[in-house]
C-alpha positions in Angstrom: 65.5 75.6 192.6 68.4 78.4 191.6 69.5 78.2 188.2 72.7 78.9 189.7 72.7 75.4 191.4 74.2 72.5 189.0 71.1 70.1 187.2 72.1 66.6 187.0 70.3 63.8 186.0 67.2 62.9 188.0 67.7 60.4 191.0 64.7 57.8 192.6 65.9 56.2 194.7 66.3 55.9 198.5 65.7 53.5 201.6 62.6 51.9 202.6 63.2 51.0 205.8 60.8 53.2 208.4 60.3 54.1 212.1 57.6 55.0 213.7 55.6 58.3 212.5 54.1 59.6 209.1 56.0 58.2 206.1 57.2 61.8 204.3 58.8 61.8 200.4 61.0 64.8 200.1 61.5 66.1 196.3 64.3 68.5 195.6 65.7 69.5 191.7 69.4 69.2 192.5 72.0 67.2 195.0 73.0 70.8 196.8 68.9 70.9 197.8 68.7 67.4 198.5 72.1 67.7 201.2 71.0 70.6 202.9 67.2 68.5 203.9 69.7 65.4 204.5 71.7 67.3 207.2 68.4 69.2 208.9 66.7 65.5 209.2 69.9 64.0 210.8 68.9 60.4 209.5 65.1 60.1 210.1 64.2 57.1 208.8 60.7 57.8 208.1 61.9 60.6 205.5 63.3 59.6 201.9 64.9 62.7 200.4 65.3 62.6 196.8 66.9 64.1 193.7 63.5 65.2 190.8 65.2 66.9 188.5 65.1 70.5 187.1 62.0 71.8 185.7 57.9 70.6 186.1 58.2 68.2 183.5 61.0 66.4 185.3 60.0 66.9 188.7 56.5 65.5 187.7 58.0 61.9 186.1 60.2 61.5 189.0 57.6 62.2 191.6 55.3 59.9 190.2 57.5 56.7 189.0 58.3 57.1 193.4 54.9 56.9 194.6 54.0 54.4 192.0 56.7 52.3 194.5 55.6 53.2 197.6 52.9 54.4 199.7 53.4 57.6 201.7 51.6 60.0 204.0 53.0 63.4 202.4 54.6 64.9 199.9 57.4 67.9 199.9 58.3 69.6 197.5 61.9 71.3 198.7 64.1 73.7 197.5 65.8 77.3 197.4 63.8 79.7 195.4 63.3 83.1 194.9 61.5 85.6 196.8 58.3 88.8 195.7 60.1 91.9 196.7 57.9 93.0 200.4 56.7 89.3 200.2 59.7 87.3 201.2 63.3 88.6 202.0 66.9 86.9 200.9 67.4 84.3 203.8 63.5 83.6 204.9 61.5 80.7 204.2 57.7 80.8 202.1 55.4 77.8 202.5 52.7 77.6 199.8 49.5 77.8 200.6 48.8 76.9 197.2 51.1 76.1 194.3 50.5 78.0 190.8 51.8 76.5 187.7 52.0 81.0 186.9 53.2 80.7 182.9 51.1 77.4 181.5 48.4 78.8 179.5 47.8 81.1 176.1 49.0 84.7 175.4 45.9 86.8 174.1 45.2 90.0 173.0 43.6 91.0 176.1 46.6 89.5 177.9 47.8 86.1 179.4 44.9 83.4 180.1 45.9 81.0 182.2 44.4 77.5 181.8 41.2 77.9 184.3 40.3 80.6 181.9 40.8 78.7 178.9 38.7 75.4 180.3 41.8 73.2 179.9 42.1 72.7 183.2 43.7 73.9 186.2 46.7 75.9 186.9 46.3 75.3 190.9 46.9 73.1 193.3 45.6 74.2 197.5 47.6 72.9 200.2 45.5 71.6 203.5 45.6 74.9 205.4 46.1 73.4 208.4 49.2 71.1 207.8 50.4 75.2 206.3 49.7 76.7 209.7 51.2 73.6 211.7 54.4 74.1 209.8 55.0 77.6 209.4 54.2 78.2 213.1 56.9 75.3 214.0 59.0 77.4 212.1 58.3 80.5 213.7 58.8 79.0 216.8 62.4 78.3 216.3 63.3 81.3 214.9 62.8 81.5 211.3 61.8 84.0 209.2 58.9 82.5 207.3 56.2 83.9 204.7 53.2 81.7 203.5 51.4 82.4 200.3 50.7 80.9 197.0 54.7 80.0 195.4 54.9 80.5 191.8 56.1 77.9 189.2 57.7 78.9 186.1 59.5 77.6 183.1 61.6 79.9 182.9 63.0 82.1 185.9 62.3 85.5 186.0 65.2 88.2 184.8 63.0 92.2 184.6 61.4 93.6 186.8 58.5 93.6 184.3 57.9 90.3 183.9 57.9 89.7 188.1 55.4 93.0 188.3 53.5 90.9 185.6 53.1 88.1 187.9 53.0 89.6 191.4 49.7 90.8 189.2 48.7 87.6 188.3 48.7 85.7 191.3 48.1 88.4 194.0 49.7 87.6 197.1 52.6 85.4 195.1 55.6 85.1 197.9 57.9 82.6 195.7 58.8 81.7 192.3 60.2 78.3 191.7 60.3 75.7 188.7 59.6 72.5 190.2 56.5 72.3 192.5 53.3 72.6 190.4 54.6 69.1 188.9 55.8 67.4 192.2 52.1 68.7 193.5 50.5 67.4 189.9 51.7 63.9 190.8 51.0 63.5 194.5 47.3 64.6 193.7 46.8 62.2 191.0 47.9 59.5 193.5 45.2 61.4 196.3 48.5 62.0 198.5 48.9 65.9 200.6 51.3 68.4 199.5 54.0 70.6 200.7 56.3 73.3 199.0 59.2 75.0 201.1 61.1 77.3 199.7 64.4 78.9 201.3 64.8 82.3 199.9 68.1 83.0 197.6 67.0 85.8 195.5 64.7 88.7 194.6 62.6 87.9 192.0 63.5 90.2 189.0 66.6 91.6 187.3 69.2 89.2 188.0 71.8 89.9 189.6 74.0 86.9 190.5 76.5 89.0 192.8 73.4 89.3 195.3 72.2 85.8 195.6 73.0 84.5 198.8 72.7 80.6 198.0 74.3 79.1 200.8 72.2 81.4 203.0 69.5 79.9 201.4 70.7 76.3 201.4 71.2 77.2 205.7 67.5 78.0 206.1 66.5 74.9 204.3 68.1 72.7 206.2 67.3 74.5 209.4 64.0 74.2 207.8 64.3 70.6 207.6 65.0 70.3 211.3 61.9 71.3 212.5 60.0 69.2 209.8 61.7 66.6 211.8 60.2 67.1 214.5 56.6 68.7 213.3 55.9 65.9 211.0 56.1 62.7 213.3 
């Protein structure tokens, strides 16, 4: 999500009724997100496309009080986002290969440890390289610009171009920094159900500068984005 996009209070709930086909649940933080998957999905019943929240801590509650409702076959984590400078350009689309919760851990005097280092646990959460290549191929094939690579969740969205050079360093290969995913992806995998994260790309990750972002471009890509889920995820 863009901070640029209005929060508003989470939202979990959605139809039940399915057709034929895998049963997906689509997360987004905000309405604009959730509208622009609506319109790509033209009504697909096996789909539920839902409002989380801003932020891991919200997207995490929301995901989870859903799948403690329901049973379904995957879950997306959806959503504008910005994009690594050389990694993914204004306008494209990233799919994660794996989703990195990139700030949660302990500042040191040899530098940031991240979680994995500390033995608290894991910052990380791999997505089924196959469902990766099956999607961002389907997307290639109609047209899109897409990037795959590890996408980036922060609590706070990056403003120098320090503090993205810090965590292009990090998490080598990063494509995408968002702030919802690594808790969408936290509760599907405590409920043994696969992961997704799209992100359409509104911004260069770094100094902000809000006369550049191109968020309805973004919004655009993720619902064309959504189409061909539509028809890759049946």
């Amino acid at each position: 999500m863009n901070d640029d996009l209005n929060a508003e209070t989470p939202v979990v709930s959605g139809s039940r009724q399915r057709g034929p086909g895998m049963r997906v649940l689509v997360m987004t933080a905000v309405s604009a997100e959730r509208d622009a998957v609506l319109r790509g999905l033209r009504g697909a019943s096996n789909f539920d496309v839902l409002v989380a929240g801003v932020g891991t801590a919200a997207a995490a509650v929301s995901t989870a009080k859903v799948l403690a409702t329901a049973e379904y076959d995957l879950v997306v984590t959806a959503g504008i986002g910005g994009g690594f400078i050389g990694k993914a350009e204004v306008g494209s689309l990233v799919v994660a290969d794996e989703i990195v919760a990139a700030d949660l851990g302990a500042q040191t005097p040899e530098g940031f440890r991240n979680l994995d280092e500390l033995g608290f646990g894991s910052t990380r959460v791999r997505v089924d390289a196959g469902l990766v290549i099956r999607v961002a191929e389907a997307l290639r094939g109609a047209g899109l610009a897409v990037t795959t690579g590890p996408v980036l969740t922060v609590s706070t969205v990056t403003g120098t171009a320090a503090t993205a050079a810090e965590l292009a360093a990090r998490v080598p290969g990063a494509a995408a920094e968002a702030m919802e995913g690594f808790g969408v992806a936290t509760a599907a995998h405590d409920r043994g159900v696969p992961i997704l994260e799209i992100r359409a790309i509104s911004n260069p990750v770094g100094p902000r500068d809000r006369a550049a972002w191109r968020i309805n471009e973004a919004l655009d890509a993720l619902e064309a984005a959504s189409s061909v889920l539509l028809e890759v995820l049946i």
